[in-house]
C-alpha positions in Angstrom: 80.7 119.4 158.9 82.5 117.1 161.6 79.5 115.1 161.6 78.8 114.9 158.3 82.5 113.6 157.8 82.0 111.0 160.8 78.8 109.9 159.2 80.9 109.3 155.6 83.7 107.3 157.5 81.6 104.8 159.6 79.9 103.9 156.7 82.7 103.3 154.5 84.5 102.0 157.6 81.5 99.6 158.5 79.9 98.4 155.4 80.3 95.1 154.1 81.0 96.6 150.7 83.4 99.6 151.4 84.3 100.1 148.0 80.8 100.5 147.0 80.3 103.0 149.8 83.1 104.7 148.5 82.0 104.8 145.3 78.4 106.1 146.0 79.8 108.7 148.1 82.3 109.9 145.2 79.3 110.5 143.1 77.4 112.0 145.6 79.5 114.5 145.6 79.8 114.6 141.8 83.5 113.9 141.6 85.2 111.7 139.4 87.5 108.8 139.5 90.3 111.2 137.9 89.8 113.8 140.4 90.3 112.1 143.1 92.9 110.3 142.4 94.7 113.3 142.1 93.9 114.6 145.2 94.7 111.7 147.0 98.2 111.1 144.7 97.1 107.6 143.8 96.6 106.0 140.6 93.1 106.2 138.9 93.0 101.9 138.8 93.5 101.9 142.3 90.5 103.6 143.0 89.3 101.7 140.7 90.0 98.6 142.1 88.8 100.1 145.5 85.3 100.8 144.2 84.7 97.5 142.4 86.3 96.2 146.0 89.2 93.9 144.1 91.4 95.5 146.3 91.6 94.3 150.3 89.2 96.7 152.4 90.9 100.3 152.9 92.5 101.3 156.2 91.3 103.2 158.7 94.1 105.9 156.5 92.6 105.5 152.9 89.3 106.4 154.5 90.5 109.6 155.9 93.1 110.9 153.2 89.3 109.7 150.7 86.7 111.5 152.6 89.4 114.8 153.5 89.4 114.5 149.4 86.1 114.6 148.9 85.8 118.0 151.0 88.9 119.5 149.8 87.8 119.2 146.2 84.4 120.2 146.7 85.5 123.3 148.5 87.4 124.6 145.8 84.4 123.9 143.3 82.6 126.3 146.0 81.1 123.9 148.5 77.9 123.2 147.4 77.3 119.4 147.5 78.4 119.9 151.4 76.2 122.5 152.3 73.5 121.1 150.8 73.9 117.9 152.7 74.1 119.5 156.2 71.1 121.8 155.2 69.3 118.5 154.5 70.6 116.1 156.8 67.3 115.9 160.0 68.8 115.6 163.5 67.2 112.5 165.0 65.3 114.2 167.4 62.6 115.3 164.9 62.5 112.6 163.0 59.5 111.7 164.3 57.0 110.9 161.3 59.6 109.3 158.9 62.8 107.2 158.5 65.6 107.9 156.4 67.8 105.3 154.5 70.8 105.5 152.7 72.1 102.4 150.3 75.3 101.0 150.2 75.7 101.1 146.8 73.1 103.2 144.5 70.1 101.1 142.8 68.3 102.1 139.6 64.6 102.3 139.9 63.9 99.3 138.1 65.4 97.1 140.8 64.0 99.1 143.5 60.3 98.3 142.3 61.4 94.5 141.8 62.7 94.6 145.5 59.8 95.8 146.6 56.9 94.0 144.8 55.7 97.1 143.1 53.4 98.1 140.8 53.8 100.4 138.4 50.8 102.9 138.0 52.8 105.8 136.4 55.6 106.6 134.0 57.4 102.9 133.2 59.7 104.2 131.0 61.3 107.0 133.3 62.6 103.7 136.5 65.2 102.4 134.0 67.5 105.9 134.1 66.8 106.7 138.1 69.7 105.8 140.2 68.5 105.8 143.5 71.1 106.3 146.7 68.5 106.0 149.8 65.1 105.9 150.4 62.5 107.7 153.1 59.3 106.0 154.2 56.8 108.5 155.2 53.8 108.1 157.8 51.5 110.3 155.1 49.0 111.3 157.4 51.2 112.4 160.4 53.5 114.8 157.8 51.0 116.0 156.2 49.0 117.3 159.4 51.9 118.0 161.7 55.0 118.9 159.4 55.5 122.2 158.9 56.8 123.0 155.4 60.0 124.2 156.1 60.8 120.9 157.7 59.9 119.4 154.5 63.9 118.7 152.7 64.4 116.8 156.1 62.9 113.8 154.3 65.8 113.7 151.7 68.1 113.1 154.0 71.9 113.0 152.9 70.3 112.8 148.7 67.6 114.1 146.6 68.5 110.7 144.3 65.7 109.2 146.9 62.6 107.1 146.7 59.5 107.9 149.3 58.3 105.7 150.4 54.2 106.8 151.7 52.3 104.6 154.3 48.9 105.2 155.7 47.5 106.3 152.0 44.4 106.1 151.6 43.9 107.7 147.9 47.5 108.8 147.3 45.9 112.2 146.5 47.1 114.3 149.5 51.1 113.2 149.4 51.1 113.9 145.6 49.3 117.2 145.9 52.3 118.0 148.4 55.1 116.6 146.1 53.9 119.0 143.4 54.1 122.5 145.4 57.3 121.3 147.1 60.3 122.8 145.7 62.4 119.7 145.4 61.1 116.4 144.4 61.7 112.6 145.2 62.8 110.7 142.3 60.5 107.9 142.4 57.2 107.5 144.9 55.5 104.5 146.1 52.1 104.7 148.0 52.0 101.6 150.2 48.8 98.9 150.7 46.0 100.7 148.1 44.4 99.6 145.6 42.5 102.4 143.9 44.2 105.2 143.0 43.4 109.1 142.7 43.0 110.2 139.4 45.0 113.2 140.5 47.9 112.0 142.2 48.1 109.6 138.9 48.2 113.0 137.0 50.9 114.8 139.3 52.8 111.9 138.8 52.8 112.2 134.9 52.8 116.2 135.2 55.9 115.6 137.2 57.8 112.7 135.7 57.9 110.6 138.5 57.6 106.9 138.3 54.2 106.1 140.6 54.8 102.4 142.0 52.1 100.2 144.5 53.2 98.0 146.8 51.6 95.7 149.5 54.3 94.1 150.4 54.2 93.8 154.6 56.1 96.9 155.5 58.6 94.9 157.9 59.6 93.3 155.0 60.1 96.3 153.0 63.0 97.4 155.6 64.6 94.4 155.8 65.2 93.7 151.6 65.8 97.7 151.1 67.8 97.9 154.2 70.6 95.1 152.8 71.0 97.3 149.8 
Protein backbone atom coordinates (compact mmCIF):
# COMPACT_ATOMS: atom_id res chain seq x y z
CA UNK A 1 0.00 0.00 0.00
CA UNK A 2 3.06 2.31 0.83
CA UNK A 3 4.14 1.86 -2.56
CA UNK A 4 1.24 2.22 -4.28
CA UNK A 5 0.72 5.62 -2.32
CA UNK A 6 4.51 6.66 -3.26
CA UNK A 7 3.79 5.77 -6.84
CA UNK A 8 0.40 8.19 -6.77
CA UNK A 9 2.50 11.12 -5.13
CA UNK A 10 5.64 11.21 -7.50
CA UNK A 11 3.41 11.35 -10.23
CA UNK A 12 1.30 13.99 -9.20
CA UNK A 13 4.42 15.56 -7.62
CA UNK A 14 6.43 15.18 -10.91
CA UNK A 15 4.14 15.64 -13.81
CA UNK A 16 4.06 18.62 -15.89
CA UNK A 17 0.27 18.57 -15.51
CA UNK A 18 -0.41 17.80 -11.76
CA UNK A 19 -3.89 18.63 -11.91
CA UNK A 20 -4.50 16.25 -14.62
CA UNK A 21 -2.67 13.62 -12.65
CA UNK A 22 -4.84 14.38 -9.98
CA UNK A 23 -7.75 14.19 -11.83
CA UNK A 24 -7.08 10.75 -13.51
CA UNK A 25 -6.21 9.34 -10.28
CA UNK A 26 -9.64 10.69 -8.63
CA UNK A 27 -11.38 8.67 -11.28
CA UNK A 28 -9.43 5.83 -11.01
CA UNK A 29 -10.47 5.37 -7.97
CA UNK A 30 -14.10 6.25 -8.93
CA UNK A 31 -14.52 9.16 -6.64
CA UNK A 32 -16.01 12.34 -7.30
CA UNK A 33 -15.20 15.87 -7.20
CA UNK A 34 -17.91 16.24 -4.24
CA UNK A 35 -16.37 13.48 -2.29
CA UNK A 36 -13.32 14.58 -2.05
CA UNK A 37 -13.70 17.76 -1.31
CA UNK A 38 -15.26 16.72 1.72
CA UNK A 39 -12.77 14.63 2.84
CA UNK A 40 -10.12 16.99 2.35
CA UNK A 41 -12.50 20.06 3.89
CA UNK A 42 -11.96 22.21 0.76
CA UNK A 43 -14.30 23.60 -1.58
CA UNK A 44 -15.55 21.57 -4.60
CA UNK A 45 -14.15 24.69 -7.28
CA UNK A 46 -10.91 24.36 -5.70
CA UNK A 47 -10.52 21.05 -6.83
CA UNK A 48 -11.79 22.06 -9.54
CA UNK A 49 -9.51 24.53 -10.33
CA UNK A 50 -6.80 22.02 -9.32
CA UNK A 51 -7.80 19.52 -11.96
CA UNK A 52 -8.24 21.88 -14.84
CA UNK A 53 -4.65 23.19 -13.25
CA UNK A 54 -5.94 27.10 -12.98
CA UNK A 55 -4.75 27.01 -9.69
CA UNK A 56 -0.60 27.19 -8.93
CA UNK A 57 0.75 23.48 -8.71
CA UNK A 58 -0.20 21.83 -5.20
CA UNK A 59 2.28 21.49 -2.40
CA UNK A 60 4.12 18.80 -1.44
CA UNK A 61 0.73 19.12 1.54
CA UNK A 62 -2.21 19.10 -0.97
CA UNK A 63 -0.65 16.03 -2.44
CA UNK A 64 -0.60 14.14 0.74
CA UNK A 65 -3.85 15.35 2.57
CA UNK A 66 -5.35 14.26 -1.75
CA UNK A 67 -3.92 10.85 -2.07
CA UNK A 68 -4.50 9.96 2.18
CA UNK A 69 -8.25 11.04 0.71
CA UNK A 70 -8.36 8.93 -1.92
CA UNK A 71 -7.52 5.81 0.44
CA UNK A 72 -9.56 6.89 3.28
CA UNK A 73 -12.66 7.12 1.18
CA UNK A 74 -12.09 4.13 -0.68
CA UNK A 75 -11.64 2.16 2.45
CA UNK A 76 -14.88 2.98 3.86
CA UNK A 77 -16.53 1.98 0.34
CA UNK A 78 -14.68 -1.46 1.27
CA UNK A 79 -11.29 -1.13 -0.41
CA UNK A 80 -11.67 -2.45 -3.59
CA UNK A 81 -10.19 -0.07 -6.21
CA UNK A 82 -6.91 -0.43 -3.90
CA UNK A 83 -6.71 -3.95 -3.72
CA UNK A 84 -7.28 -4.39 -7.07
CA UNK A 85 -4.44 -2.12 -8.03
CA UNK A 86 -1.78 -3.84 -5.81
CA UNK A 87 -3.10 -7.28 -7.04
CA UNK A 88 -2.34 -5.90 -10.56
CA UNK A 89 0.48 -3.69 -10.16
CA UNK A 90 3.85 -6.29 -11.76
CA UNK A 91 7.08 -5.76 -9.68
CA UNK A 92 9.79 -4.78 -12.27
CA UNK A 93 11.62 -7.68 -11.92
CA UNK A 94 9.24 -9.81 -14.13
CA UNK A 95 8.41 -7.45 -16.39
CA UNK A 96 10.34 -9.03 -18.71
CA UNK A 97 8.13 -9.41 -22.02
CA UNK A 98 6.18 -6.14 -21.73
CA UNK A 99 6.09 -2.44 -20.63
CA UNK A 100 3.55 -0.82 -18.84
CA UNK A 101 2.47 2.92 -19.30
CA UNK A 102 0.32 5.05 -17.41
CA UNK A 103 -0.96 8.63 -19.05
CA UNK A 104 -1.02 11.83 -17.47
CA UNK A 105 -4.25 12.56 -18.15
CA UNK A 106 -6.82 9.85 -19.69
CA UNK A 107 -7.25 9.75 -23.63
CA UNK A 108 -10.36 8.46 -25.52
CA UNK A 109 -9.73 5.82 -28.07
CA UNK A 110 -10.18 8.03 -30.85
CA UNK A 111 -7.16 10.10 -30.12
CA UNK A 112 -5.17 7.18 -29.17
CA UNK A 113 -5.49 5.64 -32.81
CA UNK A 114 -4.77 9.19 -34.34
CA UNK A 115 -1.54 9.32 -32.12
CA UNK A 116 -0.58 6.32 -33.25
CA UNK A 117 -1.30 6.10 -37.05
CA UNK A 118 -3.78 3.39 -36.74
CA UNK A 119 -6.01 1.53 -38.64
CA UNK A 120 -9.06 0.62 -37.74
CA UNK A 121 -9.94 -3.13 -38.70
CA UNK A 122 -12.63 -3.65 -36.10
CA UNK A 123 -15.50 -1.97 -34.23
CA UNK A 124 -15.17 2.08 -35.25
CA UNK A 125 -17.94 3.02 -33.50
CA UNK A 126 -16.99 1.53 -29.93
CA UNK A 127 -13.12 4.21 -29.79
CA UNK A 128 -15.32 7.32 -29.39
CA UNK A 129 -16.71 6.21 -25.68
CA UNK A 130 -13.16 4.38 -24.38
CA UNK A 131 -11.30 6.49 -22.14
CA UNK A 132 -8.07 5.18 -21.95
CA UNK A 133 -5.62 5.81 -18.72
CA UNK A 134 -2.30 3.74 -19.86
CA UNK A 135 -1.21 1.47 -22.24
CA UNK A 136 0.97 -1.97 -22.31
CA UNK A 137 2.98 -3.00 -25.42
CA UNK A 138 3.39 -6.67 -25.48
CA UNK A 139 6.23 -8.85 -27.18
CA UNK A 140 3.33 -11.42 -28.45
CA UNK A 141 5.35 -14.17 -29.05
CA UNK A 142 7.55 -14.19 -25.79
CA UNK A 143 4.01 -13.92 -23.56
CA UNK A 144 2.43 -16.14 -25.19
CA UNK A 145 5.20 -19.04 -24.96
CA UNK A 146 6.68 -18.15 -21.68
CA UNK A 147 3.87 -16.26 -19.54
CA UNK A 148 2.13 -18.35 -17.37
CA UNK A 149 -1.54 -17.42 -17.06
CA UNK A 150 -1.69 -16.39 -13.83
CA UNK A 151 0.86 -13.73 -14.53
CA UNK A 152 -1.50 -12.62 -17.16
CA UNK A 153 -3.36 -9.16 -15.11
CA UNK A 154 0.38 -8.12 -14.72
CA UNK A 155 -0.08 -6.51 -18.17
CA UNK A 156 -2.89 -4.09 -16.86
CA UNK A 157 -0.84 -2.59 -14.73
CA UNK A 158 -2.26 0.22 -12.27
CA UNK A 159 -5.85 0.08 -14.91
CA UNK A 160 -7.94 -2.21 -16.86
CA UNK A 161 -8.97 1.30 -18.87
CA UNK A 162 -5.74 0.16 -21.01
CA UNK A 163 -4.80 -0.23 -24.64
CA UNK A 164 -2.26 -3.34 -25.71
CA UNK A 165 -0.32 -2.73 -27.48
CA UNK A 166 1.05 -6.44 -29.55
CA UNK A 167 4.44 -6.49 -31.47
CA UNK A 168 5.98 -9.37 -33.17
CA UNK A 169 2.30 -10.44 -34.77
CA UNK A 170 2.39 -12.17 -37.35
CA UNK A 171 -1.54 -13.00 -38.01
CA UNK A 172 -2.91 -11.42 -34.87
CA UNK A 173 -4.67 -14.72 -34.37
CA UNK A 174 -2.75 -16.13 -31.30
CA UNK A 175 -2.96 -12.73 -28.99
CA UNK A 176 -6.76 -12.47 -29.74
CA UNK A 177 -7.37 -16.16 -29.10
CA UNK A 178 -5.66 -15.31 -25.63
CA UNK A 179 -7.70 -12.06 -25.01
CA UNK A 180 -10.87 -14.10 -25.38
CA UNK A 181 -10.26 -16.94 -22.61
CA UNK A 182 -8.69 -14.28 -20.40
CA UNK A 183 -10.90 -13.22 -17.62
CA UNK A 184 -10.33 -9.47 -17.94
CA UNK A 185 -9.99 -7.72 -21.17
CA UNK A 186 -7.98 -4.65 -22.61
CA UNK A 187 -10.15 -2.01 -23.81
CA UNK A 188 -8.78 -1.41 -27.16
CA UNK A 189 -5.90 -3.70 -29.05
CA UNK A 190 -3.53 -2.81 -31.68
CA UNK A 191 -1.42 -5.51 -33.51
CA UNK A 192 1.76 -3.74 -34.67
CA UNK A 193 3.54 -3.89 -38.45
CA UNK A 194 0.84 -6.49 -40.40
CA UNK A 195 -0.90 -6.25 -43.06
CA UNK A 196 -3.19 -9.24 -43.40
CA UNK A 197 -5.21 -10.02 -40.71
CA UNK A 198 -6.81 -13.38 -39.29
CA UNK A 199 -10.18 -13.76 -39.93
CA UNK A 200 -10.46 -14.98 -36.38
CA UNK A 201 -8.82 -12.51 -34.30
CA UNK A 202 -11.05 -9.99 -36.63
CA UNK A 203 -14.03 -12.03 -35.17
CA UNK A 204 -12.90 -12.14 -31.42
CA UNK A 205 -12.59 -8.57 -31.77
CA UNK A 206 -16.31 -8.09 -32.82
CA UNK A 207 -17.43 -11.10 -30.48
CA UNK A 208 -15.71 -9.09 -27.77
CA UNK A 209 -16.37 -5.45 -28.57
CA UNK A 210 -13.03 -4.32 -28.77
CA UNK A 211 -11.91 -1.77 -31.21
CA UNK A 212 -9.07 -3.77 -33.44
CA UNK A 213 -6.48 -0.93 -34.73
CA UNK A 214 -3.12 -1.54 -37.20
CA UNK A 215 -0.28 0.39 -36.97
CA UNK A 216 3.22 0.52 -38.59
CA UNK A 217 4.25 3.31 -37.21
CA UNK A 218 8.21 2.69 -36.10
CA UNK A 219 7.77 1.42 -32.60
CA UNK A 220 10.39 4.03 -31.06
CA UNK A 221 8.14 6.44 -32.20
CA UNK A 222 5.18 4.95 -30.74
CA UNK A 223 6.79 5.47 -27.06
CA UNK A 224 7.82 8.66 -27.50
CA UNK A 225 4.11 10.36 -28.82
CA UNK A 226 2.19 7.92 -26.21
CA UNK A 227 4.71 8.48 -23.58
CA UNK A 228 4.07 12.64 -23.55
CA UNK A 229 0.49 11.85 -22.96
Amino acid sequence: MDELREKIAGEIALSDSPGSAMKKWRELFGITQVELAKQIKISTSTISDYESNRRMSPGVGVIKRFVDALFQIDEEKGSTVVLGLEKLSPKKTEEKFYTVHDFAAPISGVDFNRVIEGKIIANPSYLDAIRLFGYTTVDSLKVILEMSPSEYPKLFGSTLERAFLFDRVSTGRSPMVVIRVAPIKPKLVVLHGITTIDKLAIKIAQIEKIPLLTTKLDMEEIYSRLNKI
